[in-house]
N, C-alpha and C positions, 0 to 999 in steps of 0.2 A: 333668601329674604334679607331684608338688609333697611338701610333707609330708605323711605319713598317718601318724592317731593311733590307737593301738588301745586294742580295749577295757580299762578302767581294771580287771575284775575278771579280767583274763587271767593270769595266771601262767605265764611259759616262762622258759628260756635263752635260747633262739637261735626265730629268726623259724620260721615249720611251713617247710611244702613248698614244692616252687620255683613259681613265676608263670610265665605267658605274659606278653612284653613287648608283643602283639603291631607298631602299625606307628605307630612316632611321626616326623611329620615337622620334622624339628629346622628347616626354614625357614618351615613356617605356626605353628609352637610355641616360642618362641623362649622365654618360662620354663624349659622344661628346661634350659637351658644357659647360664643368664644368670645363675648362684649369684652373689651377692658376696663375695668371702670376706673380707673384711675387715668386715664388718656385725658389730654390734654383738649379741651373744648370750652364753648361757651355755656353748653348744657350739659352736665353729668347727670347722665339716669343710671340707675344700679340695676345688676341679675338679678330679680328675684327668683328661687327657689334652687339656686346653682350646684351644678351635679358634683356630688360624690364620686373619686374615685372612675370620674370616666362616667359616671350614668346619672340618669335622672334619682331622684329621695324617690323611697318608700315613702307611701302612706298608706291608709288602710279605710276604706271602702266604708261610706257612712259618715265618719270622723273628719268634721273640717281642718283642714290645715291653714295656716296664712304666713303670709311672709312681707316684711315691708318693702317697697320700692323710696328710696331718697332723688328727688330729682332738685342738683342744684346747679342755680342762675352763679355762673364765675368771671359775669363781666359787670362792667361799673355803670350798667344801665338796664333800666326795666325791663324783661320778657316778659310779653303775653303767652300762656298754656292757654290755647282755645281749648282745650278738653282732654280728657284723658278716657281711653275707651276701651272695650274686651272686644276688640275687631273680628273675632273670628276664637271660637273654640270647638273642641271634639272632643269626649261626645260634646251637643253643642248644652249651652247652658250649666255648665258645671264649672265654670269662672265669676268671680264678682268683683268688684273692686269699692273701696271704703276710703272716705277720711278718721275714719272711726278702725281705731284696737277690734278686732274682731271680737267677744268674748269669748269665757271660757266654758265648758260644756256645763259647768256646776256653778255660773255665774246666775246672782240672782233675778226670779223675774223681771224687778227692774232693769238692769243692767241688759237683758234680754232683748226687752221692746223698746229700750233707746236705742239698741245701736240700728242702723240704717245703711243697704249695703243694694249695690245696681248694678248695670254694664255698662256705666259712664258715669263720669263725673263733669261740671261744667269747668265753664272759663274762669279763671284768676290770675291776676298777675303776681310774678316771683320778682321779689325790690331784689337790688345787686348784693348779693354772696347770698342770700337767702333757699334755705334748703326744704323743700317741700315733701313731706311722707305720705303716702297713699301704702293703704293696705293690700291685697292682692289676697284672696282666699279662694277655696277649694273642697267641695264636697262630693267626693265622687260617688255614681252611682251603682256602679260594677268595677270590675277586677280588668284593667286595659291600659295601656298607655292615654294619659288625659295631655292635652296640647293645647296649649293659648297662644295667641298674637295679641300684645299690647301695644296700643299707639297712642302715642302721646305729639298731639297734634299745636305745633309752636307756631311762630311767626310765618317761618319761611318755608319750616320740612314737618314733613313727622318721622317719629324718631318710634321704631318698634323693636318689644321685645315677646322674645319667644319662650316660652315658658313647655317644663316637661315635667310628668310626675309620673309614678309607677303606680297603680292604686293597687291594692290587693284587699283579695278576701282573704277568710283561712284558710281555705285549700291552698290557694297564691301562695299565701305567705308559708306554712309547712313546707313548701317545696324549694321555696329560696336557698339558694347555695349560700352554707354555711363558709365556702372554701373557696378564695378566691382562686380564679385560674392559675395555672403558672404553667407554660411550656417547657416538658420536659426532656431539654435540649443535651441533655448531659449523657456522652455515647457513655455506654456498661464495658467495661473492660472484658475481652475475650480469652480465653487460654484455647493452647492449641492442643485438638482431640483427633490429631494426626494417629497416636495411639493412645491407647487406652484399654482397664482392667472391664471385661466381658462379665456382664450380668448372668445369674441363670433366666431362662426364658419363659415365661408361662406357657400353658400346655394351648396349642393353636390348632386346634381339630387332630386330624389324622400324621401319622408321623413322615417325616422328609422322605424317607426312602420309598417310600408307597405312592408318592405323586410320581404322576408319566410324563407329566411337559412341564419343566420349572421354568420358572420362570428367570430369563438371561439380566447380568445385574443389571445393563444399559450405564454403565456412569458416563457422566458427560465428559464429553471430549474435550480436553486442556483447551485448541486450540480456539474453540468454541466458544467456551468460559469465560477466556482470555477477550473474545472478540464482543461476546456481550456486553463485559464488565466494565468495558471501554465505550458503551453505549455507541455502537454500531450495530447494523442489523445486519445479516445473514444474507448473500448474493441468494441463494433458494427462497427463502422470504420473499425479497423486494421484487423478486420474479414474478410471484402472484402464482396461484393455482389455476396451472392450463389446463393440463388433461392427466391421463395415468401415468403419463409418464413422469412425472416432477411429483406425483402426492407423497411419497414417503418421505424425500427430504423436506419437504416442506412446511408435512407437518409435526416432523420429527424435531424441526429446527422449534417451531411454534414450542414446542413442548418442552425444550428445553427452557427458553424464555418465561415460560408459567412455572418452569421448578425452579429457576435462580429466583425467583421475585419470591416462592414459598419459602426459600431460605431465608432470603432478608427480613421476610414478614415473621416470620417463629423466631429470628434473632431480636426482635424487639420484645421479646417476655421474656429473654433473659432476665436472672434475677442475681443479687449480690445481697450475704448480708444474713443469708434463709438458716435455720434451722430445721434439720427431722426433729420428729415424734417415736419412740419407740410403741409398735403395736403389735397386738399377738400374729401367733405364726412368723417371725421374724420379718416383720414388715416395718419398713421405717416408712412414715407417711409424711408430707410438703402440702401444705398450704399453698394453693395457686390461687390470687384472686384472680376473678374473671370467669373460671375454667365453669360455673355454671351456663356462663355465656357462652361459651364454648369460646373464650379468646382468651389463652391459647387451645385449639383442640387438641384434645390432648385423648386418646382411649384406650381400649385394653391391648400390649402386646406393643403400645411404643417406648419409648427411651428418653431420658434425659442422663448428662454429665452432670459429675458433680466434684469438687475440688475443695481443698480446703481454702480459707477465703488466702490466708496468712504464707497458703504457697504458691500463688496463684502470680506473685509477681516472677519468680524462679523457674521458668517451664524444665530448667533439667530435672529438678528433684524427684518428681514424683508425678506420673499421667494421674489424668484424671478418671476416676469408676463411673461406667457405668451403670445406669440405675432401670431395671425396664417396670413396668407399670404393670401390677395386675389387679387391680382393681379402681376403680374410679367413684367416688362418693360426694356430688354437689361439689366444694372446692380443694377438694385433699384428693390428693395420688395416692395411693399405697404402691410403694417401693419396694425391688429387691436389689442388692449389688452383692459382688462376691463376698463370702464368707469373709474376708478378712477388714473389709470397708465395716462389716458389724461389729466384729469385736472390738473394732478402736473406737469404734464410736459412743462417744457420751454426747448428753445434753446438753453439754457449754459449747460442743463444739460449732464454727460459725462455716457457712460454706458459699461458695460461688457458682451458682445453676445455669447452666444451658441446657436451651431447648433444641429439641431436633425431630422431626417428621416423619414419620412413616414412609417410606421410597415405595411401599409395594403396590401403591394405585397409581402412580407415577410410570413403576415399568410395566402395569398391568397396557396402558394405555403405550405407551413407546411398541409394544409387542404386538396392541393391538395395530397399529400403522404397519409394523410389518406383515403382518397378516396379511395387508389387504394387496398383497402382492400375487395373494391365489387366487383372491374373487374372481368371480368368470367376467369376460368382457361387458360392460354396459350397467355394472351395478352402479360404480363410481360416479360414470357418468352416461347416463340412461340415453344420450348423442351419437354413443359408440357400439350402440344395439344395432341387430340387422335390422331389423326391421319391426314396425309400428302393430303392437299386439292386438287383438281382439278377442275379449272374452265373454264365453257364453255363459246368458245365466238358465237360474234354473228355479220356479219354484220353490218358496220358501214358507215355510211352517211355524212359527215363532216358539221358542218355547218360556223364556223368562216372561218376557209381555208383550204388551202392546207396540207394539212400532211406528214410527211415519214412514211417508213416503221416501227417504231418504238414506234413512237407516236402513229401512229394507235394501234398497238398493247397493250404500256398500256393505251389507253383509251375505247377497247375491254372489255380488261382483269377486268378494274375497273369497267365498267356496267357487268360484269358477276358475278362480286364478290360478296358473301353472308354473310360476315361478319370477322369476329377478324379469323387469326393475320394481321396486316393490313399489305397494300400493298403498295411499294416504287416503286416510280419514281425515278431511279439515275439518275440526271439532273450533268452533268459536266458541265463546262462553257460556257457561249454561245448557248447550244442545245435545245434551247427551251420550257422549262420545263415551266415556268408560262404559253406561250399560250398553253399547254400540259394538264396543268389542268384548265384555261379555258372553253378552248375546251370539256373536261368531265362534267364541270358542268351545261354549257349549255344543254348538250346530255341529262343529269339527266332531268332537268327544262323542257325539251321539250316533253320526252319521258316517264317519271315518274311521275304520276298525282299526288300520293303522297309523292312524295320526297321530306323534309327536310333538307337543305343544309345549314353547319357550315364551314366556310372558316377564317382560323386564318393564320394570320404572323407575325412576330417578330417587327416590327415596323409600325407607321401610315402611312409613307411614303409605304411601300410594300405592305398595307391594300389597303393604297386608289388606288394604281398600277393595284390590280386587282380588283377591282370597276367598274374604268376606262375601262380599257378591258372589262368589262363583260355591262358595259354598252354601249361601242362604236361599238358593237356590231348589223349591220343593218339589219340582220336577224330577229329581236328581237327588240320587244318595251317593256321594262320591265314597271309594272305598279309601284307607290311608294307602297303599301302594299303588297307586292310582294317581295320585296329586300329592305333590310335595312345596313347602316352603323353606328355600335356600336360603338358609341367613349368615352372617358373616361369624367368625369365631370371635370380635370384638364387639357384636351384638351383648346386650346386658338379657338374662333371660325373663328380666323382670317388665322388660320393653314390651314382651308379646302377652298378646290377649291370650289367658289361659284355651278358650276356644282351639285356639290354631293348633296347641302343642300337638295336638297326636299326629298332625301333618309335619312335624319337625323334626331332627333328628339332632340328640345332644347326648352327651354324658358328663356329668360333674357340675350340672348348671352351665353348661360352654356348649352353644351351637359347632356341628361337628356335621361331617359331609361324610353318608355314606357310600359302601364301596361301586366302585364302577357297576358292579352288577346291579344294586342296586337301583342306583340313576338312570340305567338301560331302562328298567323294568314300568316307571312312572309316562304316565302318559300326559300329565301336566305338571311341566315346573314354575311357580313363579318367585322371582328374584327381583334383586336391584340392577342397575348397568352393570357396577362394579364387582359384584357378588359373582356376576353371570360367568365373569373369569373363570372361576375354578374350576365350572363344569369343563373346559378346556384343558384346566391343570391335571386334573380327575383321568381324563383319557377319552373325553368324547367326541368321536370322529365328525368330520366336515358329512351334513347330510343327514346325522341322525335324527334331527327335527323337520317335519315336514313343513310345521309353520313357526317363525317370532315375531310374538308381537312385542309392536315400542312405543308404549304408552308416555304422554307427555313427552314424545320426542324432541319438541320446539327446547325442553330445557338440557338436557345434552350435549355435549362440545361434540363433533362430529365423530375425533377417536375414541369419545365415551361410548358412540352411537356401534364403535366398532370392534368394541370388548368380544360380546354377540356374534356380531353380522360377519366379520371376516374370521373368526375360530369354527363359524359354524356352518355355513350356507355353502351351498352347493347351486349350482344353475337352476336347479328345479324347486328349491326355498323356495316358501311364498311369506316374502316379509310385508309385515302392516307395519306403517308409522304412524299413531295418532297422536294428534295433536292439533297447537295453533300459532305461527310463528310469528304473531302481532300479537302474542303474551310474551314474558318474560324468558330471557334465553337463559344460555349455561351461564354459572356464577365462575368468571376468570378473574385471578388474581392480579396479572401481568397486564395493564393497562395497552402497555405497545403488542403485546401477543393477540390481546379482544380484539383491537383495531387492524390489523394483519390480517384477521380470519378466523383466529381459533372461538370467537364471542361467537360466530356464525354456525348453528346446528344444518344438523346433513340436511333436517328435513325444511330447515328455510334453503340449502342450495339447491334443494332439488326443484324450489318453487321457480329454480330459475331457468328452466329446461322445460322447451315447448307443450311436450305433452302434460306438463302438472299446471303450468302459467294457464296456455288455454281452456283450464278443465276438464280436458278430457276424460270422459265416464270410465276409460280401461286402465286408468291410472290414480284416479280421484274422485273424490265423493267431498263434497260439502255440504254440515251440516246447517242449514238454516234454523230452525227451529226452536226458541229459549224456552224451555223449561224454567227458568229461576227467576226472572227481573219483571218488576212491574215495568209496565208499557213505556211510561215517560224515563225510566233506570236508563231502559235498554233503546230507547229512539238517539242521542245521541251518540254513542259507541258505534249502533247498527251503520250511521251516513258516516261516520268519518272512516271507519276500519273495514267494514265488510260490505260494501260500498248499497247499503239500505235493503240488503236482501231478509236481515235476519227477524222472524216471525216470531211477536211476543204469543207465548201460547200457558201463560201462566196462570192457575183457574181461580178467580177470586180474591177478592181484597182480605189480608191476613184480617180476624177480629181485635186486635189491641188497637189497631190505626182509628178508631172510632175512639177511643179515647187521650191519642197524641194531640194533646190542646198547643202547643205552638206552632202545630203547620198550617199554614192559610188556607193551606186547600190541599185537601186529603188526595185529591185526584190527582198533583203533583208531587209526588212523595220524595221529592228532591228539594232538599233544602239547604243554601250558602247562610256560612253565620261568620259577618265581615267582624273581624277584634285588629286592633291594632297592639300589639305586646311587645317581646322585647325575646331577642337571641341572647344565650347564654350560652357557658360552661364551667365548670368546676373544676377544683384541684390542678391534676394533672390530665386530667379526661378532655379530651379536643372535641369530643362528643356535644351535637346543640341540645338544648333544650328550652322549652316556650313553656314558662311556667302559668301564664295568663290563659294561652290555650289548653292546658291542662286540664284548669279549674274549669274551663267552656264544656269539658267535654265530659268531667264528671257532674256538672251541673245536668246537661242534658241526657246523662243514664238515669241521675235519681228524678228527671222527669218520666222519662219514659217506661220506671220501674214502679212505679208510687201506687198504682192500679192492680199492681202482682199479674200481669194479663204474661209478662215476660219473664224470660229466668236468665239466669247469667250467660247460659251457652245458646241464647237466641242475638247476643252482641259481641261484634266484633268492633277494635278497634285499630285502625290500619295510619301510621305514622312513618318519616322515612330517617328517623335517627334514632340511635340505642338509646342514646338517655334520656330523651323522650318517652320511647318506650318503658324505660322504669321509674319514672318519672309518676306516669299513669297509674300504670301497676301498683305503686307505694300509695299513691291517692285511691285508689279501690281498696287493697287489701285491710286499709285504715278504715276502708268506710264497712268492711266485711262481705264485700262484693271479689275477691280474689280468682273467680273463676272465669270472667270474665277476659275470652283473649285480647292481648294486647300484640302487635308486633308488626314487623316490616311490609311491604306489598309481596316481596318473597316469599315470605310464610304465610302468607293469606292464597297466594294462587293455588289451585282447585277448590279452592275450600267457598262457603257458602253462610250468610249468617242472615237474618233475617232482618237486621239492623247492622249497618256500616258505618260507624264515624270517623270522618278523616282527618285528624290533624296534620296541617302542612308545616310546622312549624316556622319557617322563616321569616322574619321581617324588619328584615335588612337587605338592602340593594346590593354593599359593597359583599355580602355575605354570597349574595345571590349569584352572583358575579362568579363564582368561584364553584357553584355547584352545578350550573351552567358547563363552565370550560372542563369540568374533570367527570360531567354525567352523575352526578349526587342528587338528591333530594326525590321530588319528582318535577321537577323543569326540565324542558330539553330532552325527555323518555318517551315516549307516546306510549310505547308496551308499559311502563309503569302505570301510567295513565289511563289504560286501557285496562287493565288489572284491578286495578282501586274501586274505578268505580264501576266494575260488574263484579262486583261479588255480593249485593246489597239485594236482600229476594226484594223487602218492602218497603225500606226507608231508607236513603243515603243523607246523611250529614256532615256537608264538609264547615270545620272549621280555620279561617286562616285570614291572611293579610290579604286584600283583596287588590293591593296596591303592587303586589309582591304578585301575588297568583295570573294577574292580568300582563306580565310579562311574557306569557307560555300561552300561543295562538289556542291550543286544545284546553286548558281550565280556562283562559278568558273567553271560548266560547262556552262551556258550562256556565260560569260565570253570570254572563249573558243570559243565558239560559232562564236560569233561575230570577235574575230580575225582571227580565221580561212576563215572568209567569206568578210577578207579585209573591215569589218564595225567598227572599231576601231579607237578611235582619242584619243589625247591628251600626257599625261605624259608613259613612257615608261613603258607597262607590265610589271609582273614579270613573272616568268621563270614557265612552267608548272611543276607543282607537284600533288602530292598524298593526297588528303583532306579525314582522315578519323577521323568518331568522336569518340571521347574521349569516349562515354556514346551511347548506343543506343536509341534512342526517345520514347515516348510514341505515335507517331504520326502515326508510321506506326504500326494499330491495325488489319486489315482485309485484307482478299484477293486481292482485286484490285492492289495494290501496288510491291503483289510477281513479277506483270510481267514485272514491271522496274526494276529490279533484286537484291529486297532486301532480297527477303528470303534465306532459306539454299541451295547450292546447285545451285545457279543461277550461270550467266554465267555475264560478264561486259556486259553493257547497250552497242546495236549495234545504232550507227549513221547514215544511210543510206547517205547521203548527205555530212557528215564530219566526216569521219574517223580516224585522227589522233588523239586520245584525250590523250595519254601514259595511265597512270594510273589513271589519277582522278578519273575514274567510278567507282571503287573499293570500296565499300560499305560493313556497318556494318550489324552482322548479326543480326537476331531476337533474342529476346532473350528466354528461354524455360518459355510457359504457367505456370502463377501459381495455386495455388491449388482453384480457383473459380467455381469450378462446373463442369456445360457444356458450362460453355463462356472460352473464350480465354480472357486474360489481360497479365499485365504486370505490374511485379512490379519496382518500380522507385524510385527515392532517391529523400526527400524532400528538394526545393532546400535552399538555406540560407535566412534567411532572409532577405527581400527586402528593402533598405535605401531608404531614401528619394528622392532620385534620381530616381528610379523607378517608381515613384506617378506622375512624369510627361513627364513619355514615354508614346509608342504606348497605340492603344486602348482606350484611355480617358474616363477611367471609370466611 
């Protein structure tokens, strides 16, 4: 925006009708706001309400603000001002303009009803040098970015200025950063822990001599290192995965590329500067901030250096000790280092910390790749099978409950089945898929006198999920020697629901693994991916389980998939994958590694081999059927991701919805709420946060709580930056609402809440820009996208920039959505347009996706219920397979590298 001239045969006073301003971002636009007012002209008009420090003023919601404009005439002849006018404001009506001092809030009634204030002033003429004041005020009505366009309409041009204010309410304002940013650019000095004085170790289950298969240390190869370090990639790498022949180097090389980037990433919580705590039991304890966040992870059984600060420049004099961890408490370590690090140590003294990572899930996973050198032909790659299987069902009984059609069918199919390639449950959201498999392994347990049963999931939380189940289960009296729960020896015992214990095995409060004979003797184990190791470290041969299942496969990196599958299977396994690989995949560090293949789960490559692609019933089972989403939740996820198959079967409208007085219409329980606010960060945190969205979102809990119909753990709150996230959090616990989840779309998948509100935070282009190219926020995700909003049984609430959001084809058709369906509040849409991407995704990899119409030759996505969409459904095409064999892939451009600003987005690695 700038000057604009009107036509020279126009004749008015004052400017016509009012404008739409609609969405200018004053940090990608920085003209608006960059007048000079001392520039040389015949008309000087001045900024009013000019930014602080890079941003628009605070002010504070309710409270007029004003600010004067001077407009002066600097030539030696009369100008006419046809008019001075509020062209265009947002929200609208929240500008005025005065020749009149505004008064003050305690100025008398007189003073009150004189003063006289509009959205235009008329014509006058300014004699030569003559300087004219107009006032400019501001009363906002909510907590949002407020925006005017002023024009000031002269002889020849109009001459406009852009105004910005921050309003806040209290919540707003509580959350403003006290601290302004500062990038903390300053590398930590390193010392070298070439050697070093050996910690004693905490007690880690069963002792070293007694395990049968150690695990080999795998250190990476110099030459390797050396070739990474130098940002080149790996001839096995750039290869691509063909066939069995090239997977271990392959993804051997992957793996090393994920553990240099964990190095880099744990050298950034180096600390310089620290002091210990002296604590009983000779524990010296380190303040870590963060380490509730888990940044750095830090848990029982790892290690940090430590040095004194004062020798640290010297590397001859003295290595530095190490310290290992045995205990972990919110943000303090407790520490042990060698006896003699204690005795010298006093309370002045100052020291220089390094951090360092755990290697052993690292070679858990290196060992796993080797492994996969015994799998029988066709596991890897289901291509190199003899021949196209057929399995017979048989009759089925149910015994947990009720079933569909579907379930039944792959829980047939899985008791028919006689081994490798294994067999997939496609579980889309909501359908059921954990009582799915359940339900199977009870059928096993009951039916199968000798069946051995391996049930791994990605987290303890998902472990103990299906425990739970399989124990709550009143059919069935499971005995403890009968089912067990593997947990790690860095498990806290205070994690598990006392329920579980008598299925666990510990001594001294330390989860502990008992003896081989033991493990023989159980007929169901369930564990984590990573946990699932030891039974191999333990001594348990290839074959001793007839079935594993791999629950939540899609989140997985595929050697995690292969902890399990290659320590243990045998040709006649019959492995189940469940899962949905259009949900969220494995969390990888190594941006170039994700993009290489290692981001890719086994059980999305396997979508990429005929028999899973075309459905086939002896390989695949797809769940249709939601259990969780109301109908209009679950309509658009079902057309764009599971191409309209999936069957809302959800029984009844929750009873609080009868008292949600802000949504238009209860029948579409999806509601956008457009704010215009403002990106942030603090201190030294690179982390965003939308403190305007905040206040939106704890506004709309204390509406939807006000009735008591809800309680804290029926809302969830799903945002895709950490300081966002606490952000929230301190805005609830203030209000005595702390139960309340808050957190990333990672920690929300499987999970379910009955009310969903989204904050997007962004709204900023140039910001956007940026979480675009390096896959942050939720732009440019579809599986983030796809996560978000199906975890919502009754109400989804998104909060966010709608200017910002309409950038990303899948939330501008929500978007869409919601206005079309008169569910739309707040700052004024933008105009529907055409979103296509710049770059086609690596995301859409297999079949399912063609029937939302991305592949060649499709037709625009049909809306049955809202039809007007123009063009946005206009979608990018695939792009042509490369030369990988018989899988289908995609090659993709590595993205840039990642600043520091990305280390504390989504995901929270």
């Amino acid at each position: 925006m700038g000057t604009v001239y009107k036509d020279s045969g126009e004749e008015c006073s004052v400017i016509g009708e009012k404008g739409e301003i609609g969405f200018i971002d004053y940090e990608d636009d920085r003209s608006v706001c960059s007048y000079n007012t001392v520039e040389e002209g015949p008309i000087i008009i001045s900024v009013p309400f000019p930014f602080v420090n890079g941003k628009p003023q605070s002010i504070v919601v309710g409270e007029r603000v004003k600010d004067k404009i001077t407009i002066k005439n600097t030539t030696k002849e009369p100008v006419e001002l046809w008019g001075v006018k509020i062209y265009a404001s947002n929200p609208e009506n929240s500008f005025t303009v005065s020749l009149m001092e505004p008064p003050q809030s305690d100025s008398d009634v007189e003073a009150l009803r004189a003063f006289l204030e509009s959205y235009s002033l008329e014509d006058r003429v300014l004699q030569p040098g003559e300087t004219l004041t107009v006032w400019l005020s501001c009363k906002p009505k909510e907590a949002c970015l407020q925006t005017s366009a002023v024009h000031f309409e002269l002889e020849n041009e109009t001459i406009e200025r852009v105004v910005f204010l921050l309003a806040d309410d209290k919540i707003s304002q509580s959350l403003a950063s006290r601290n302004p940013y500062s990038r903390g650019t300053r590398k930590k000095k390193q010392f070298s822990v070439d050697t070093f004085v050996t910690a004693p170790r905490p007690s880690r289950g069963r002792k070293r001599q007694q395990v049968r298969n150690r695990l080999p240390r795998y250190d990476i190869p110099k030459e390797i290192r050396e070739l990474l370090e130098n940002k080149q990639i790996p001839d096995a790498v750039l290869e691509g995965l063909r066939n069995s022949g090239n997977y271990i180097p392959y993804f051997k090389n992957l793996l090393i590329m994920e553990e240099l980037q964990l190095e880099e990433d744990m050298r950034t919580y180096n600390m310089e500067g620290v002091t210990f705590r002296r604590r009983a039991n000779q524990f010296l304890s380190l303040e870590v901030p963060g380490l509730a966040e888990r940044r750095p992870s830090l848990v029982h059984g790892d290690s940090i250096f430590a040095k004194l600060a004062s020798e640290c420049r010297d590397e001859t004099r003295t290595p530095p000790y190490q310290g290992c961890i045995h205990r972990v408490e919110a943000d303090e370590v407790y520490l042990k280092f060698a006896p003699e690090f204690h005795l010298c140590h006093t309370g002045g003294n100052v020291y220089n910390v390094q951090f360092t990572y755990n290697r052993v899930n690292m070679r858990r996973l290196y060992q796993a790749v080797d492994a996969c050198e015994q799998l029988e032909k066709g596991f890897l790659f289901p291509f190199e099978a003899n021949e196209r299987r057929q399995i017979i069902m048989k009759p089925l009984v149910p015994i947990s409950c009720a079933l569909n059609e579907e379930q039944t069918h792959s829980i047939q199919m899985i008791l028919g089945c006689k081994g490798m390639p294994p067999y997939v449950i496609h579980g889309p959201p909501g359908t059921g898929k954990t009582m799915t498999l359940v339900e199977a392994i009870l059928q096993l347990y009951t039916s199968r006198k000798h069946a051995r049963i391996l049930v791994c999931a990605p987290s303890n939380s998902a472990a103990d999920h299906i425990l739970e189940k399989l124990l709550n289960e009143e059919a069935i009296n499971f005995q403890q020697n009968e089912i067990f729960r593997l947990n790690a020896s860095s498990r806290s015992c205070e994690d598990m629901n006392p329920e579980f214990v008598p299925f666990c095995f510990f001594e001294d409060d330390i989860f502990k693994y008992p003896p081989l004979e033991a493990l023989l003797e159980f007929k169901i184990i369930v564990s984590t991916y990573m946990s699932a190791s030891q039974l191999y470290s333990e001594g348990i041969k290839r074959g001793h389980f007839t079935h594993i299942f791999l629950d939540e496969a899609g989140q997985a990196s595929e050697p995690e998939t292969m902890i399990s599958v290659a320590n243990l299977c045998k040709r006649n396994t019959v492995v189940v994958l469940a899962g949905d690989p259009l949900q969220l995949g494995p969390v990888i560090y190594s941006k170039e590694a994700e993009t290489y293949g290692l981001g890719k789960s086994y059980l999305e490559r396997v979508f990429e081999f005929e028999f899973y692609s075309d459905m086939d019933e002896n390989y695949i089972t797809k769940l249709v059927r939601n259990y969780r989403c109301h109908p209009q939740i679950l309509h658009l996820p079902s057309l764009l991701f599971y191409e309209g198959e999936l069957i809302a079967c959800k029984d009844g409208t929750s009873s609080f919805m009868e008292n949600v007085d802000f949504l238009p219409d209860r029948e579409f329980p999806v509601l956008f709420y457009g704010i215009q606010g403002c990106d942030e960060r603090e201190g030294n945190n690179p982390s965003w946060f939308n403190r305007f969205e905040a206040s939106r979102v704890v506004d709309t809990i204390r509406r939807l709580m006000k009735n008591g119909d809800l309680h804290d753990k029926d809302i969830g709150v799903i945002t895709p930056y950490r300081q966002q996230v606490l952000k929230i959090k301190t805005a609830l616990e203030n209000l005595g609402m702390p139960d309340i989840k808050v957190g990333s779309v990672e920690q929300f998948q499987g999970q379910e809440k009955q009310v969903i509100i989204i904050s997007t935070v962004r709204s900023t282009i140039k910001h956007n820009e940026f979480d675009k190219n390096h896959c942050l926020g939720f732009l440019t995700n579809p599986r983030r996208f796809n996560v978000a909003i199906t975890r919502a049984i009754s109400l989804l609430v998104i909060i966010g920039n709608p200017f910002i959001i309409c950038k990303d084809k899948h939330w501008n058709m929500l978007l869409w959505l919601c206005i079309d369906s008169n569910s739309y509040q707040g700052c004024a849409p933008p105009e529907r347009q055409e979103v296509v991407d710049e770059e086609p995704s690596q995301e859409y990899g297999y079949g399912p996706l063609e029937g939302a119409d991305w592949g060649e030759g499709s037709s625009s996505t049909e809306f049955p219920k809202h039809t007007d969409w123009g063009e946005e459904s206009s979608h990018a095409e695939i792009p042509e397979p490369t030369d990988w064999g018989d899988e289908k892939s995609f090659q993709v451009e590595i993205p840039k590298p990642v600043t520091e600003e990305a280390e504390w987005s989504d995901g929270w690695k």
